[in-house]
C-alpha positions as CSV (number, residue, x, y, z in Angstrom):
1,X,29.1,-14.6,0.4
2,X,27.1,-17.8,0.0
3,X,24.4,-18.1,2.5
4,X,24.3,-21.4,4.9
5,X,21.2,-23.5,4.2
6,X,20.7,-23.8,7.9
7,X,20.7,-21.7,11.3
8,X,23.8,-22.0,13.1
9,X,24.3,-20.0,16.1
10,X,27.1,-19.5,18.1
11,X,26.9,-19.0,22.0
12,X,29.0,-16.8,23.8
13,X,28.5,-18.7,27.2
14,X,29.7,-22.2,26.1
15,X,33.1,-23.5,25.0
16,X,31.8,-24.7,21.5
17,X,28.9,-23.9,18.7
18,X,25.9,-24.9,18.9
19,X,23.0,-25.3,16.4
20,X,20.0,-23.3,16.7
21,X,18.0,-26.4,17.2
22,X,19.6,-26.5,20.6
23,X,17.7,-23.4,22.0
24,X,14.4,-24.7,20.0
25,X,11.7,-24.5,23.1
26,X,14.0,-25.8,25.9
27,X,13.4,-25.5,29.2
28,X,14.6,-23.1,31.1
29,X,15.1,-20.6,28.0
30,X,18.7,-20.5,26.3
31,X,20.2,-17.6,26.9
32,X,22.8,-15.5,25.8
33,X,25.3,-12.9,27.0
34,X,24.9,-10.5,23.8
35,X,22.3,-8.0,23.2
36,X,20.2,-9.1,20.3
37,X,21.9,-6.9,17.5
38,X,24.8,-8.2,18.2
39,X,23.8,-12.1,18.5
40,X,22.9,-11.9,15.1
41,X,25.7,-9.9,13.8
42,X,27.4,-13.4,15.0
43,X,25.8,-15.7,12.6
44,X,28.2,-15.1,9.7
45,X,26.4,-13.7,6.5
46,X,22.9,-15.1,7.8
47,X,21.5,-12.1,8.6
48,X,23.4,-9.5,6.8
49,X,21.0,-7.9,4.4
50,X,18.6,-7.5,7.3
51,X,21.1,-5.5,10.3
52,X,21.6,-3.7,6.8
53,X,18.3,-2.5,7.4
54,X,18.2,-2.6,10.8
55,X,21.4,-0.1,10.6
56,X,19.2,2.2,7.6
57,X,16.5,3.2,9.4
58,X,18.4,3.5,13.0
59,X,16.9,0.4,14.9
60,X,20.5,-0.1,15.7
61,X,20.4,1.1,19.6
62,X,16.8,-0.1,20.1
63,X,18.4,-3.9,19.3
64,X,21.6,-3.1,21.5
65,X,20.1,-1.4,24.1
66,X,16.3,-1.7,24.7
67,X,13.7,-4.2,26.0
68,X,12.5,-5.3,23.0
69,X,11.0,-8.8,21.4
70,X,11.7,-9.6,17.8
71,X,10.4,-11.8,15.5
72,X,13.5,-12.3,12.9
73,X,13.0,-12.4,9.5
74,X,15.7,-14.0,7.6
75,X,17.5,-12.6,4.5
76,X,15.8,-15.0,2.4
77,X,12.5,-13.5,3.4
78,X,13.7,-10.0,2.6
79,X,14.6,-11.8,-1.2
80,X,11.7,-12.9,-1.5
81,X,9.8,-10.1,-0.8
82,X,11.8,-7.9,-3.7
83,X,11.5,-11.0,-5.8
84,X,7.7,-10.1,-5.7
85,X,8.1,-6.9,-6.1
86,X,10.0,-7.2,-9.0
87,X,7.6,-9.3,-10.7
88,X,4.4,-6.6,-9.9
89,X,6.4,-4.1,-11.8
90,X,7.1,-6.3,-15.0
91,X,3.4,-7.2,-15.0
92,X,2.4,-3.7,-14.8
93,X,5.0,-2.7,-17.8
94,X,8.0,-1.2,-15.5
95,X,11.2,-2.2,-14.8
96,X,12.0,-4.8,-12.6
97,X,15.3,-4.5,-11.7
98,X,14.5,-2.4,-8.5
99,X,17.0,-3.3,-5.3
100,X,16.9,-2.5,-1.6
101,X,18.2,1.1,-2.9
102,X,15.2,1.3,-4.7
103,X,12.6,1.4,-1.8
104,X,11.7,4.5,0.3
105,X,13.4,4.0,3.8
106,X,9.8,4.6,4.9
107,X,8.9,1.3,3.9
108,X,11.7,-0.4,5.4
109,X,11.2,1.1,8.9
110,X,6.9,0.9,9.0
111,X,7.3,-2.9,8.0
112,X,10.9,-3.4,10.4
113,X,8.9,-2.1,13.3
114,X,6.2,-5.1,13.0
115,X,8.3,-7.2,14.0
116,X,9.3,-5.7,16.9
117,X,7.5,-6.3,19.9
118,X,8.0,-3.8,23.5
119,X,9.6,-5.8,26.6
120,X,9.7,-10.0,26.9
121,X,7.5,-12.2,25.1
122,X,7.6,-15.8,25.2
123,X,6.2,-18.8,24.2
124,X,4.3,-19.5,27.4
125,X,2.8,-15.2,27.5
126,X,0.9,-16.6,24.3
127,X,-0.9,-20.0,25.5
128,X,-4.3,-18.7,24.5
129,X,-7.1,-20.4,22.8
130,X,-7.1,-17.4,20.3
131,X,-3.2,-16.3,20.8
132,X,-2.2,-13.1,22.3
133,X,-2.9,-9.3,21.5
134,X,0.4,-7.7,20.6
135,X,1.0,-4.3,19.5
136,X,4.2,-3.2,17.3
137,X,6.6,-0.2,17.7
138,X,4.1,1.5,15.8
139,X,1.1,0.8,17.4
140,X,0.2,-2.0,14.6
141,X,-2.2,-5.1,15.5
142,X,-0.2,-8.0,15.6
143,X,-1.3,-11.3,17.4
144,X,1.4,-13.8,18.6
145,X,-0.4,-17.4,19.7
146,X,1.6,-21.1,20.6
147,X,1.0,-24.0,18.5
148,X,1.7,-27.5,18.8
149,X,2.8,-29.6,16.1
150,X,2.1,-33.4,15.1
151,X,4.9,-35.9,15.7
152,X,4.9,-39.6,15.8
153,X,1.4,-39.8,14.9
154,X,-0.1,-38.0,17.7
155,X,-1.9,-34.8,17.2
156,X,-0.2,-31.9,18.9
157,X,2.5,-34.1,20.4
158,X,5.5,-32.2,18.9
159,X,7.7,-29.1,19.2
160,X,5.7,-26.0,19.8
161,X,6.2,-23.1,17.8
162,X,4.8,-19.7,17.5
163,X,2.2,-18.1,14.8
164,X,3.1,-14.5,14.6
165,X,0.3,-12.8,12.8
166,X,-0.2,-9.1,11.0
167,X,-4.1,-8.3,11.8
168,X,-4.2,-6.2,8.6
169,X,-6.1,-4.3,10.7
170,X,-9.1,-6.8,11.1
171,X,-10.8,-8.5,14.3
172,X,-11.1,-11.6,11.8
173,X,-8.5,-14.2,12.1
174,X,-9.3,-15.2,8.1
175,X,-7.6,-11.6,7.4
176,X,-4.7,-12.1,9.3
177,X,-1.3,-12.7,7.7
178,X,0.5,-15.5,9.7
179,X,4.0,-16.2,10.3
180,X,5.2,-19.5,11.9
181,X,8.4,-19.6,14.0
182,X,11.5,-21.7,13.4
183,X,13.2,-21.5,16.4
184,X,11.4,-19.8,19.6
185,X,12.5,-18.0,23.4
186,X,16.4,-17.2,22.6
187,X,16.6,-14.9,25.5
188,X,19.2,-12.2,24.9
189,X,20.8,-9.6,27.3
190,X,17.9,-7.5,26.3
191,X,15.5,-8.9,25.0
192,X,13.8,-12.2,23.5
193,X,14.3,-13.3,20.0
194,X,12.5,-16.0,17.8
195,X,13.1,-16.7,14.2
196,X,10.3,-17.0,11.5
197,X,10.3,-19.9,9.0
198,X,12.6,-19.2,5.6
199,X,9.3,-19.0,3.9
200,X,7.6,-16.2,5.3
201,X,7.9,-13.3,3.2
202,X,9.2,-10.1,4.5
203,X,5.9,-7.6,5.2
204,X,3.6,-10.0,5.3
205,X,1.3,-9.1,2.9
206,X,2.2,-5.4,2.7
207,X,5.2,-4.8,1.1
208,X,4.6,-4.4,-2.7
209,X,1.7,-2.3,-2.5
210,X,3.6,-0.2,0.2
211,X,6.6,-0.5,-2.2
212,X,5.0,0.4,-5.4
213,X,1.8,1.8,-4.7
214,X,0.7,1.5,-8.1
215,X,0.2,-2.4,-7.8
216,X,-2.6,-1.7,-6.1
217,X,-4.1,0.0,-9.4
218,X,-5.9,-2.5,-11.7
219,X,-3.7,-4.6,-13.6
220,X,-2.9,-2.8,-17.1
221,X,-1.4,-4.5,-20.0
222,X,-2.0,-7.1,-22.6
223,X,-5.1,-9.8,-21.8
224,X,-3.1,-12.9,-22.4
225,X,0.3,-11.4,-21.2
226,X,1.6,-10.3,-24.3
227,X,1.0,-7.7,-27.6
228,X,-1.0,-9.8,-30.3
229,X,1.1,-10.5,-33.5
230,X,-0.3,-8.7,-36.4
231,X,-0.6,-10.2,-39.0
232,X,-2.9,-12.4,-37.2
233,X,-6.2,-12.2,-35.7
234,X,-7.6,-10.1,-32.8
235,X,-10.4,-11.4,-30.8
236,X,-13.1,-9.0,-29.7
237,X,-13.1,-10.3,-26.4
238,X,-9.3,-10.4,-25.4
239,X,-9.3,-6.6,-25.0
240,X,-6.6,-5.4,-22.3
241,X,-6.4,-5.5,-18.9
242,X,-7.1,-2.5,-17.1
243,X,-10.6,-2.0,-16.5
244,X,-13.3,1.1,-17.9
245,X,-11.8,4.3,-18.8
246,X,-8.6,2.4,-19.2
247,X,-9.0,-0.7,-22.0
248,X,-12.4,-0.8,-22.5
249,X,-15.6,2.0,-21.9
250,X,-19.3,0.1,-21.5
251,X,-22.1,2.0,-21.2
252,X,-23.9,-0.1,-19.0
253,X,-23.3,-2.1,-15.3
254,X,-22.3,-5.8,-15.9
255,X,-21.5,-8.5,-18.7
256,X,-24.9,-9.0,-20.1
257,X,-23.6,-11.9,-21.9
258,X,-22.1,-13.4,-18.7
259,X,-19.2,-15.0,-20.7
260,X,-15.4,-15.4,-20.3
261,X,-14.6,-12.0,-18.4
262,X,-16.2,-10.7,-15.2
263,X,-16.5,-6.7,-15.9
264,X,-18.6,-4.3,-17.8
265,X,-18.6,-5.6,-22.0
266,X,-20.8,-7.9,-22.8
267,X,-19.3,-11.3,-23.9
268,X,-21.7,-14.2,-25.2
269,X,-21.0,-17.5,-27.0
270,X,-20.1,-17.2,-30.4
271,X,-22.1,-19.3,-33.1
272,X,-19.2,-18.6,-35.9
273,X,-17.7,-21.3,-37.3
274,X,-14.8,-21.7,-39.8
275,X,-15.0,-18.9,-41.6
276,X,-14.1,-17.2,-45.5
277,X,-10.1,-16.5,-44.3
278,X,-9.5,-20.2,-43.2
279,X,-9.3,-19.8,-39.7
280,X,-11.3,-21.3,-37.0
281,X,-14.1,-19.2,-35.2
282,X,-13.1,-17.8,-31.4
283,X,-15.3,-19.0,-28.9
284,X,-16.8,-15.0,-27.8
285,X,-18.1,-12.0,-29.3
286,X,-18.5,-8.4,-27.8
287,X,-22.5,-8.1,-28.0
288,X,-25.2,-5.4,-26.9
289,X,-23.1,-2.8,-28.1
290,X,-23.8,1.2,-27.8
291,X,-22.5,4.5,-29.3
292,X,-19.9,6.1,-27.4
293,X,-18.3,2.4,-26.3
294,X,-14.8,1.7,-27.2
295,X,-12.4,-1.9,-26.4
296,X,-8.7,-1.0,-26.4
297,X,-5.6,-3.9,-27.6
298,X,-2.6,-4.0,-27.2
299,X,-0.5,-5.4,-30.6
300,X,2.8,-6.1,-31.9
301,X,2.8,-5.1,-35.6
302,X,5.6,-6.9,-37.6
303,X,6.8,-4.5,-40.5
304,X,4.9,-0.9,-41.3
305,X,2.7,-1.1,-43.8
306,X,-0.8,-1.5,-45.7
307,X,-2.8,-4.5,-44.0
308,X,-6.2,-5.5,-44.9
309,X,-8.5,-5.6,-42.2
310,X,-11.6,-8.1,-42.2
311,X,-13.9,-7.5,-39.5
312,X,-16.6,-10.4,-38.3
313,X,-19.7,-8.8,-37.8
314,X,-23.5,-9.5,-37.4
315,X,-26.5,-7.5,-36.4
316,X,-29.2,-5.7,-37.6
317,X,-26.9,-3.0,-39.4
318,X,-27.0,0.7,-39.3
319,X,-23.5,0.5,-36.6
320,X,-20.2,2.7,-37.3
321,X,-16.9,1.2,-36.2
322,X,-13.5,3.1,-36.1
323,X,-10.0,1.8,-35.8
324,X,-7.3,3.8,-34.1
325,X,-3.6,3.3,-33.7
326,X,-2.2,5.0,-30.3
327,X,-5.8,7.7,-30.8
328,X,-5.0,8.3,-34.1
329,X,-7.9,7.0,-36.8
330,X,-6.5,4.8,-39.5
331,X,-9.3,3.9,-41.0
332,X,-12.1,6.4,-41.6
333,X,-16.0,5.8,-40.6
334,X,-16.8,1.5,-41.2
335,X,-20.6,0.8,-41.7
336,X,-22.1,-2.4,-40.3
337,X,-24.3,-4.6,-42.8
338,X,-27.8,-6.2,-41.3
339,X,-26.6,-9.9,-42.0
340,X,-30.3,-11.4,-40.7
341,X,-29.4,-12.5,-37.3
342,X,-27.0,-11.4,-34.5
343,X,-25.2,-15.2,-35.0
344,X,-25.4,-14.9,-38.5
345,X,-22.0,-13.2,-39.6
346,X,-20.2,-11.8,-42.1
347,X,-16.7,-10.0,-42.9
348,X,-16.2,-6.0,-44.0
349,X,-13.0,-5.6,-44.9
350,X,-10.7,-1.9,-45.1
351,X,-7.4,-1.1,-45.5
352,X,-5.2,0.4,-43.0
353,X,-2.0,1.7,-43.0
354,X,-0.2,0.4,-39.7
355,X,3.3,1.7,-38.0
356,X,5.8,-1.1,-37.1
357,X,6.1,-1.9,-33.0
358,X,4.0,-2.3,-30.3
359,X,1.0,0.1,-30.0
360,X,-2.3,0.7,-28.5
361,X,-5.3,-0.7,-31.5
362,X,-8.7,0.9,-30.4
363,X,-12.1,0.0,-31.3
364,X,-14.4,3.0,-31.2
365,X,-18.0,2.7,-31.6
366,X,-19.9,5.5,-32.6
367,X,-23.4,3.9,-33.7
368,X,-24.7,0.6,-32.2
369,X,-26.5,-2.1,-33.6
370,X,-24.2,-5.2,-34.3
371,X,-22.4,-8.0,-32.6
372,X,-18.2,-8.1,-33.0
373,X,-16.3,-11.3,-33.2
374,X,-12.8,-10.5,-34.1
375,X,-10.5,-8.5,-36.7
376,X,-8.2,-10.7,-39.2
377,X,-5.3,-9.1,-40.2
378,X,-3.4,-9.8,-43.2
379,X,-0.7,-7.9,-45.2
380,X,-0.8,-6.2,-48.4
């Protein structure tokens, strides 16, 4: 069912509807005859993926029954919130068609119960300087305070609203997550009720890493996003995401070059120009390279084959190079020519015999000595 674009509540105690802007911080509180589950049970399909929830992980009673504060997330929120979670899992090469279904109940109930607060709290329990300590069904940090906003040109001479805020369990107020209120003090038969903004996102800040764990995880995958073509060119310093022992090993701590990528290889500015295949220079090379080091790809190879392979080196010679497809060596043992300088390049070409598809390209150095701009590859 299509979802309204705004709040509108209906009151049991009057004779017709009323918006929810009606109950927005009037004085004495609006209230209502209904426990809380059940007010928002009567706002049509408004809240309908949340009591979904709410039923799941058996908060049902507590909202009918119990003393309880809640700060309402709306469905958007909840959309939202998968939205994201979707999009960690594509980045991170999974699926992301994951649903409510999809996430542990766990989940739902540890990040439900935040928003649940233990007997009344109001607008005026939180008129503090720094807000309110509050403390959630689970025993999470939470801080509620009331803020004024601008109207008519005068500072603080608006509505007030509320700034609901997960502590991520930090005394620091520039950790906190905040929430802001869209409608405040909807006092129910049991309980108190206020409803967050359509643009806070369900969890705060802890729902995809709760939800998928492995977001947390460096991010793994292609540098710029996606598998480079082959035929084509493969700069040195656009290895994959993913961090040491993942896309890349470097012997040593830091990027002695200090270029283009903040982690372990060393990137400099690269003097090559226009170069024998016709194709401009890239901006980096991989420099102050040692045995045992390794850069990892990930490519997209058009048709299976023989490709020639022109590597741009330069160096005082004396390095070994191997290239290998998903671990496996295509090309044997590569020697590194002294070219003079470590700016002054040249190309050593091999031919490799490639599979079609996407697959894992790895650099493996076994003897140091040489600078490494990029590989050109071109079918035979």
């Amino acid at each position: 069912m299509r979802k309204h674009l705004f709040l509108l509540f209906a009151v049991m105690t009057v004779a017709c509807n009323k918006g929810m802007d009606d109950y927005r911080h009037a004085a004495p509180k609006s209230t209502v005859t209904v426990s809380t589950y059940e007010f928002l049970q009567q706002q049509g399909a408004l809240y309908d993926t949340l009591l979904l929830l709410i039923d799941r992980v058996k908060l049902t009673d507590t909202l009918k029954s119990q003393q309880v504060t809640f700060f309402v997330p709306q469905d958007i929120s909840i959309q939202t919130a998968i939205n994201n979670l979707n999009f960690s899992r594509k980045r991170l090469g999974r699926n992301g068609n994951w649903t409510l279904d999809s996430v542990p109940l766990i989940v739902w109930d540890s990040l439900l119960r935040r928003y649940l607060l233990r007997g009344i709290v109001d607008a005026d329990s939180l008129r503090y300087a720094d807000g309110a300590e509050l403390v959630s069904l689970y025993g999470h940090g939470m801080n509620g305070k009331t803020s004024a906003t601008n109207a008519s040109g005068a500072v603080n001479g608006g509505t007030q609203r509320l700034l609901y805020s997960d502590k991520n369990n930090s005394r620091f107020s520039k950790d906190w997550s905040v929430a802001a209120t869209q409608n405040a003090d909807v006092k129910t038969k049991n309980g108190m009720l206020h409803v967050l903004e359509s643009t806070h996102v369900f969890g705060f800040t802890s729902f995809v890493s709760k939800a998928f764990p492995e977001s947390l995880l460096p991010l793994q995958g292609p540098f710029l996003g996606y598998p480079i073509p082959i035929p084509g060119i493969v700069e040195a310093a656009d290895y994959d995401e993913g961090g040491d022992g993942i896309a890349y090993h470097d012997n040593d701590v830091g990027n002695n070059g200090g270029q283009y990528r903040n982690e372990n290889v060393d990137i400099e500015n690269c003097g090559e120009g226009d170069n024998a295949s016709g194709s401009p220079g890239g901006r980096y090379n991989v420099g102050w390279t040692n045995g045992s080091e390794w850069l990892r790809y990930t490519v997209d190879i058009a048709a299976a084959g023989d490709y020639k392979c022109e590597l741009r080196l330069a160096g005082g010679g004396g390095g070994k190079i191997h290239l290998l497809i998903d671990d496996v060596d295509v090309s044997g043992e590569i020697l590194t020519p002294s070219t003079g300088g470590w700016q002054t390049w040249t190309g050593v070409s091999v031919t490799v015999k490639l599979p079609a598809g996407q697959h894992f390209l790895k650099v493996s150095i076994r003897n140091s000595g040489f600078n490494f701009h990029r590989m050109i590859f071109t079918r035979l």
